[in-house]
C-alpha positions, 0 to 999 in steps of 0.5 A: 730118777732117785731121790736125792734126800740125804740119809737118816742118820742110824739109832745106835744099837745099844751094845751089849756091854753098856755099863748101865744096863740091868745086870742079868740075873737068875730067879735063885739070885734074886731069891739068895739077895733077898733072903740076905737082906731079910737075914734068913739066907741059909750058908748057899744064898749067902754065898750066892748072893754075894757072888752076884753082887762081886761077879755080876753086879760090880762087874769087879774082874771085869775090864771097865773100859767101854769104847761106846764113851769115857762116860760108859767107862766111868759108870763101870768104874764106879761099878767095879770100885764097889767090887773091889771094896767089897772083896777087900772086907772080905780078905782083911785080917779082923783078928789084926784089926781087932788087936789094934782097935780097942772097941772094935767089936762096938760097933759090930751090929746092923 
């Protein structure tokens, strides 16, 4: 005779596209951030590193929507909202901004 116990509910598998799950990464993108951060990057870390942070970090061209959960979703909107500001910067005039701002360049240093 079977057992008439009724099924364990299943652990989820965690899906691949999880919005908070570590970003993969490579030794040499390691190296290129913390090379950046200490200011010794040479021109192919800094571009690098900031390839990572747009592409893999921020996820920026990626679609955010996650079916898991509207909380997944959000936590990737968070993401790619920092992509998008940080290629913004990237793409801005400074020379127009720099014509309209009388001291600009004050503030330019970390």
């Amino acid at each position: 005779m079977a057992s008439e116990q009724p099924d364990r509910p299943r652990k989820k598998a965690l899906s691949e596209s999880a919005a908070w799950l570590p970003v993969p990464y490579e030794l040499a993108d390691a190296t290129a951030i913390q090379a950046l951060n200490a200011g010794t990057a040479d021109s192919h870390q800094q571009k690098r590193a900031l390839a990572w942070i747009i592409n893999q970090a921020a996820a920026t061209y990626e679609m955010p929507y996650r079916p898991e959960s509207s909380r997944d979703t959000d936590f990737m909107l968070g993401r790619v909202f920092v992509g998008q500001q940080i290629v913004k910067m990237l793409k801005l005039a400074v020379g127009a901004l720099r014509r309209n701002e009388p001291n600009a360049d004050a503030g330019e240093q970390v």
